[in-house]
N, C-alpha and C positions, 0 to 999 in steps of 0.2 A: 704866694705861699712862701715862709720863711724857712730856709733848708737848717741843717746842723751848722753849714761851715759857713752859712748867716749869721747865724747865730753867734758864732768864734770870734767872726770878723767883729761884729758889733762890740764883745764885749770887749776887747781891746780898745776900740775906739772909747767905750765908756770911764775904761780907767785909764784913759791920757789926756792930758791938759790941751793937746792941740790936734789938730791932724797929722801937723810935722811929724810929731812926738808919736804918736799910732804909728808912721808911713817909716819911722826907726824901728818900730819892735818890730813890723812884720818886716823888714827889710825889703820896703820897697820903695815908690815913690811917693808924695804928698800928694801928685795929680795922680797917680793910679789909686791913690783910697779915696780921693774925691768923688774921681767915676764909678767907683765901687760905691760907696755910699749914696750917689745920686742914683745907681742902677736899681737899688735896695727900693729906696725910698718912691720910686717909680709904682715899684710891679706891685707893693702891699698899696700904695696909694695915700701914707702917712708921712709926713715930714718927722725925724727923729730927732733931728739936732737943726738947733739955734744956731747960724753960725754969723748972725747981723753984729753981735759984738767982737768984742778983742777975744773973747775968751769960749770955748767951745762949751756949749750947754746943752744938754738932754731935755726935751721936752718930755712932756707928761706920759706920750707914748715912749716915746725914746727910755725913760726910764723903766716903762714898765717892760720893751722888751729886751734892756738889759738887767732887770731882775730873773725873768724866765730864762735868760741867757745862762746864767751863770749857774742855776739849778739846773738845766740842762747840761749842761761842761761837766760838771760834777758829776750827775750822774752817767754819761757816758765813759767818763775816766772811772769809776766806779765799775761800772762795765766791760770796760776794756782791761781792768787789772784781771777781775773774774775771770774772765774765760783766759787772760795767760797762765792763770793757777789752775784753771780745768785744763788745759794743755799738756802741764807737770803731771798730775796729780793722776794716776791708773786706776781706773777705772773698769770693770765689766766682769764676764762670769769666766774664773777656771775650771777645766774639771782636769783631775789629777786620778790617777789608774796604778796601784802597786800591788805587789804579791801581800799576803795576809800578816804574816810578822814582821818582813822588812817593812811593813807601811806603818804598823801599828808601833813598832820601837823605831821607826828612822825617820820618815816621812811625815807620819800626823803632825810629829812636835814644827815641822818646818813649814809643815802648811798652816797652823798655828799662828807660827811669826809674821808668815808673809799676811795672812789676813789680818791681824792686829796693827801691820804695820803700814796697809794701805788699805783704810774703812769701805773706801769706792769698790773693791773688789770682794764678789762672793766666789767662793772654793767651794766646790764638792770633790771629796776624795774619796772615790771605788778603791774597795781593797777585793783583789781576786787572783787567787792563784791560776786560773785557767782564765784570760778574760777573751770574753767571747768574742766576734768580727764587730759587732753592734756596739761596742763600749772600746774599742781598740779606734773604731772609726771616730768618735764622737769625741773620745780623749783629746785633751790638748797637749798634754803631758803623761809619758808613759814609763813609770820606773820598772827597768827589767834584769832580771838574773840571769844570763845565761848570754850566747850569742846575738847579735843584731836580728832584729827584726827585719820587716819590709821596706825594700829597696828604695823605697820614694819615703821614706821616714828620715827626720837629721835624728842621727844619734850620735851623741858627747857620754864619755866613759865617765861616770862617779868617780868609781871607788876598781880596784882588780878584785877578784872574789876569789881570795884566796881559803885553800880548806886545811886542816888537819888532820891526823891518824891519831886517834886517841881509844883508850881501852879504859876499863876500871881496874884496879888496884886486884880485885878479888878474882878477875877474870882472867886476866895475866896469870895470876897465883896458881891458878891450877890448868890451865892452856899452856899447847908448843911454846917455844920461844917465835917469836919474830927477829929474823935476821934481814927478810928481804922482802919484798913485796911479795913474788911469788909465794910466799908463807901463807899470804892470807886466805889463797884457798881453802886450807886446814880449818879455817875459822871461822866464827860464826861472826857474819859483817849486818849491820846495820844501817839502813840509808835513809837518805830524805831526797824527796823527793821535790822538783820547783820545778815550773813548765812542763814540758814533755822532752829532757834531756835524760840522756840514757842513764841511768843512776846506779845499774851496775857493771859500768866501764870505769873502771880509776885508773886518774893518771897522775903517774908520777913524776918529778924534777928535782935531779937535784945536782947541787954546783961541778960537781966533780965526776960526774956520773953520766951515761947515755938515760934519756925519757927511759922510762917503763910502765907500760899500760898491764893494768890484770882486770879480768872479768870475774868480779867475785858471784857470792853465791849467798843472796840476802836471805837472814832468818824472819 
């Protein structure tokens, strides 16, 4: 039987004029491709090469098994390029798990990109504000609001989630003044809510100032 690196050896032999000249490309000896060639021509049981003259010649088989030779080379070098590009090339299934707005304005558009920009791989993006033990376990990737999750999770920070105090123009207009946080008790506060973080504890920070925390009183 004739293996691949039969195959090699031969076709080199077929495009050099001598054996010398083969025993320089592989860098070896003229007596080591001899015996290599006599071991060949042994185990299939066909003489490949003429070598009664001056000049080294392929017999009828000989050429025909370096014509398979060389569509053989090719295709395995064809082969071998293939799978170093499936190597490169990401491949398999995401699943992606965000809260309901930040996923639909921050996240969709990036999972978006990353699928157009690697065909190999299929995205599914959960968007859920409360997500359940069964889609937390199964997620590959989890975008979250608020503090770290479960201990055996890697988590890398985005973004800080920094918030605002804001009012409307007409609300101000006829409401206390706001001087200090503690004001806001007097007020009618408004919240959102993400995860299960307490949403009427505000805190505050500020450069020149000690924290201050107030527990409003949502309308």
């Amino acid at each position: 039987m004739i293996s691949s690196e039969d195959l090699r050896f031969f076709n080199v032999l077929a495009q050099s004029a001598s054996l010398a000249e083969a025993a320089r490309k592989m860098d070896v000896t003229p007596p080591a491709v001899t015996q290599r060639l006599q071991a060949l021509e042994a185990r299939i049981g066909i003489r490949l090469i003429d070598r009664s003259g001056r000049r080294m010649v392929l017999t009828d088989e000989g050429d025909l098994v370096a014509s398979h030779g060389t569509i053989v080379a090719e295709a395995m070098e064809a082969l071998s390029e293939a799978l170093a590009n499936r190597k490169k090339a990401v491949s398999g299934h995401l699943r992606v798990a965000a809260p309901h707005g930040f996923g639909r304005l921050h996240v969709a558009p990036v999972v978006d990109a990353f699928a157009k920009a690697h065909p190999g791989v299929t995205v599914t993006l959960d968007l859920a504000d409360h997500p359940g033990a069964h889609l937390v376990e199964s997620s590959d990737v989890i975008v979250h609001i608020g503090p770290p999750g479960a201990q055996n999770q890697i988590v890398t920070t985005l973004a800080p989630n920094r918030r605002i105090l804001c009012a409307s123009p007409d609300y101000l207009a006829g409401a206390s003044p706001i001087q200090s946080p503690s004001d806001l008790l007097r007020h009618r506060c408004l919240v959102v809510r993400e995860n299960d973080e307490d949403v009427t504890l505000w805190r505050f920070v500020h450069a020149s100032r000690e924290p201050e925390t107030v527990r409003i009183r949502p309308t």
